[in-house]
C-alpha positions in Angstrom: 40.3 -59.0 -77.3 42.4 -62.1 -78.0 43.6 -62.2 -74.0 39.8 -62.1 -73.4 39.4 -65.1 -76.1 41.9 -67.2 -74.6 40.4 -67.0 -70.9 36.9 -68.0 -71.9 38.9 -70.6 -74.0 40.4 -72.0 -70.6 37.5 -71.4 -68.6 35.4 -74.2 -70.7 38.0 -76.4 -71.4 37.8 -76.2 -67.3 34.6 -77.2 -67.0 34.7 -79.7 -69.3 37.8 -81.3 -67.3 35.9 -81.2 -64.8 32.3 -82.8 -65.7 35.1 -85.9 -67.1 36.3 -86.1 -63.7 33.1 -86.4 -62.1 31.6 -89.1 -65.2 34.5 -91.2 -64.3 34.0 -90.8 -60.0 30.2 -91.9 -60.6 30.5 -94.3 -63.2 34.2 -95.9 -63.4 34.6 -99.1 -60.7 36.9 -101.5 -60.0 35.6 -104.6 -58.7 37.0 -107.7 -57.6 36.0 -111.5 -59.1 36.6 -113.9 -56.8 38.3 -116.4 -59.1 41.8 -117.0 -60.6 39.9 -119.2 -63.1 41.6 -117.2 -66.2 39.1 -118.6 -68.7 36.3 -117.5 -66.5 38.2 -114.3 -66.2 38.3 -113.5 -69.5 35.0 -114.6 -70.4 33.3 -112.2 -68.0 35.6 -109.5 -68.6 34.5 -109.5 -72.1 31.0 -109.1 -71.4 32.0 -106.2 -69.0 31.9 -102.3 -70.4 35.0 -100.4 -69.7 33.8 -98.5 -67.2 34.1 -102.1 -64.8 37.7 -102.9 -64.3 37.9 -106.4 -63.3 40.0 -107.5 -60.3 41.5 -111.2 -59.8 42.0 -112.6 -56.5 46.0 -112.4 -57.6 45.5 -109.3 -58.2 44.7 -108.4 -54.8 46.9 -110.3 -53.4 44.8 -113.4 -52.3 46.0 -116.7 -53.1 44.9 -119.0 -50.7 42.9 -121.7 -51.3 38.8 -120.5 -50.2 37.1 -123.6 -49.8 34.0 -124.4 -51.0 32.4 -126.0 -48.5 28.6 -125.3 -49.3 26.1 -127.9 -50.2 24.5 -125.7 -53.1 25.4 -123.4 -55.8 24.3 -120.1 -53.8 25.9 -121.0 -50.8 29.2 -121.5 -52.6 28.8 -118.0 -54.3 28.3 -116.4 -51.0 30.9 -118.4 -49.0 33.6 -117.0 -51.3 32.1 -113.2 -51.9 32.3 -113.3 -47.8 35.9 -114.1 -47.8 37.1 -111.7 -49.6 35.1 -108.9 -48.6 35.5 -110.2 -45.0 39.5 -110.7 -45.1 40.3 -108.0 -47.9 37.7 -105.9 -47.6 36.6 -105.2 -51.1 33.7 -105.1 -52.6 33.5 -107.9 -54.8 31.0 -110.8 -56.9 31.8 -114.5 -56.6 29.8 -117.0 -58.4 29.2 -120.8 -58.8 28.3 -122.9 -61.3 27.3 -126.9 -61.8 26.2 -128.7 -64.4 22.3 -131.1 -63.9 21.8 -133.4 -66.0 18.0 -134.9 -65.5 18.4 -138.8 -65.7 21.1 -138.1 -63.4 18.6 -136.3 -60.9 20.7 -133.2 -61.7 24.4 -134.4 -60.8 26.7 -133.4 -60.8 25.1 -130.0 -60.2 27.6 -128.0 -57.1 30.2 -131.0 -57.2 30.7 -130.5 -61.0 34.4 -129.0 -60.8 35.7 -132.7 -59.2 32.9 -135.0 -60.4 35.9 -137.3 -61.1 37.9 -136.1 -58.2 39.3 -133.6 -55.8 41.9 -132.6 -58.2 39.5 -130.5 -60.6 40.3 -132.5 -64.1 38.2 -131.3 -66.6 38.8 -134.1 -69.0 37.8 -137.3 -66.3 34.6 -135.3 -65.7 33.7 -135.0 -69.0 35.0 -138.4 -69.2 32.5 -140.2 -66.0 30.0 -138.0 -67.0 29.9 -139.5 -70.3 30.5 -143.1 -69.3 27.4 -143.0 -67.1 25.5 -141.5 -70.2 26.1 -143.9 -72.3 23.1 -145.8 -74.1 20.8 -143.1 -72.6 18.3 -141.2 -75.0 17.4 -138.9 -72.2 20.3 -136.4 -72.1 18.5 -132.9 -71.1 21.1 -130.9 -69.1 21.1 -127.2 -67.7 24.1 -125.2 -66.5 23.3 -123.2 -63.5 25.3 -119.8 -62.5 24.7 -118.4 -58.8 26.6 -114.7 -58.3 26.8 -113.1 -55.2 27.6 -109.6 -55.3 28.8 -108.0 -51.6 28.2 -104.6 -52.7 28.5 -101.2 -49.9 27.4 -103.6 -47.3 24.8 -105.5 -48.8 24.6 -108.9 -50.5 22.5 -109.5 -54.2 22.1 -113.2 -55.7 22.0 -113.4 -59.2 21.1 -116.3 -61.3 21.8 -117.4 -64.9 20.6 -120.9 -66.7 21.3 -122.5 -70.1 19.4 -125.4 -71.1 20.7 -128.4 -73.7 22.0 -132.1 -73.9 24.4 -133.9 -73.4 26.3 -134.8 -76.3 27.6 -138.2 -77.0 31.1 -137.3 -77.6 33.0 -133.7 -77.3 32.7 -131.0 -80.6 35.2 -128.3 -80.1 38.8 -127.0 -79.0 37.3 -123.5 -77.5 36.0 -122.8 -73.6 36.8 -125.1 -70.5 35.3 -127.8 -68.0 32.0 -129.3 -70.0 32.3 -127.1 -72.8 33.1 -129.8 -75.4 30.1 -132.3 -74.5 27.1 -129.4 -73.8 24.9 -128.4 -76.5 22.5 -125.2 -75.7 19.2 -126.1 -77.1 18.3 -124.7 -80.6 22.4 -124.8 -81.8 23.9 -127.0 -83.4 27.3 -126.9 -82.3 28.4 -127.3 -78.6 30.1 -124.1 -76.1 33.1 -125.6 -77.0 32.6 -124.0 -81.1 31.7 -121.1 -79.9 33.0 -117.7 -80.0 33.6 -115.8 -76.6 31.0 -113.2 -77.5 28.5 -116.4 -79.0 28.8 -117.9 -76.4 27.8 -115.0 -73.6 25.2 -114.1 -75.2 23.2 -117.3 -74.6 25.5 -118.6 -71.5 24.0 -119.7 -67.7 26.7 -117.2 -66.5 26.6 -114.5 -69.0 23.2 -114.5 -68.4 23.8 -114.2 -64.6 26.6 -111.6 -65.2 24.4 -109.2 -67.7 21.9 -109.3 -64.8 24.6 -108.0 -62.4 25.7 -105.4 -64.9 22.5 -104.2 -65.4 22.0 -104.0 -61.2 25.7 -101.6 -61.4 24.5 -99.4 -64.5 21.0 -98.2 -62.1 
């Protein structure tokens, strides 16, 4: 009786090996993020469940330069989702975000990373951005996120936007690029005193990236 006990024991700790293997073939995915932007990293991978493992482009070995050659947001995103699924062959998301300010007829919008200048410096952004600001009482603003998702052989767009102002001076030691000088409408504080998780819960691109999330968990 107790050899008998023992094998049904086994038998269901057998199937119950097995209906974990098969939860984690459907559901667990690794995914690469075309970026080695570590703050965007870690700000998307925090929004991510555990079932998503996150892949940089170092992590796959890719660190060349892709250029970003488009002339809007989307085609940025899909420019460098092509390249890596193209040249690496992994499915993979890649997104692209600008900052458009309305007096400014929404500059500096897909040219926000070097507003100041090819070599990316978040601080002489911040800093032009503000100069040309200056004395104006219009200072509505919108961050934009475009992801493209190259996914089994097809391509999905996703889009996530954040409206607020431009603040006068920068609030804050927290996030990166305009962080410190954006305010999202109906807070008082800018990104930049934010929390990682307060701040995805209202953000252009958490927005964009719970919208891709929600595309994976169907």
């Amino acid at each position: 009786m107790f050899f008998i006990w023992n094998l049904e024991l086994n038998f269901w700790n057998l199937k119950i090996i097995i209906a974990t293997s098969n939860l984690i073939k459907f559901k667990y995915m690794k995914i690469v993020f075309a970026t080695n932007n570590q703050h965007k990293i870690k700000e998307v991978q925090n929004l991510l469940s555990d079932s998503i493992q996150l892949l940089s482009l170092s992590d796959i070995g890719c660190h060349e330069e892709i250029e970003e050659t488009g002339t809007t947001l989307q085609e940025n995103a899909i420019i460098k989702a092509n390249y890596i699924t193209q040249n690496y062959g992994y499915d993979c998301f890649a997104d692209d975000t600008g900052l458009e300010v309305a007096i400014l007829n929404g500059k500096p919008g897909v040219y926000s990373a070097r507003y100041a200048g090819e070599e990316n410096n978040a601080e002489n952004n911040m800093q032009k951005l503000l100069t040309e600001l200056d004395n104006q009482t219009n200072r509505k603003a919108q961050f934009k996120t475009i992801v493209a998702l190259n996914l089994k052989n097809a391509q999905y767009l996703f889009e996530g936007i954040c409206k607020g102002e431009i603040l006068t001076k920068k609030q804050g030691e927290k996030g990166f690029g305009y962080d410190p000088i954006f305010k999202p409408t109906n807070f008082n504080i800018s990104f930049a005193e934010m929390s990682l998780s307060e701040k995805g819960k209202i953000s252009h691109r958490g927005k964009a990236i719970k919208k891709l999330i929600e595309f994976l968990n169907k």
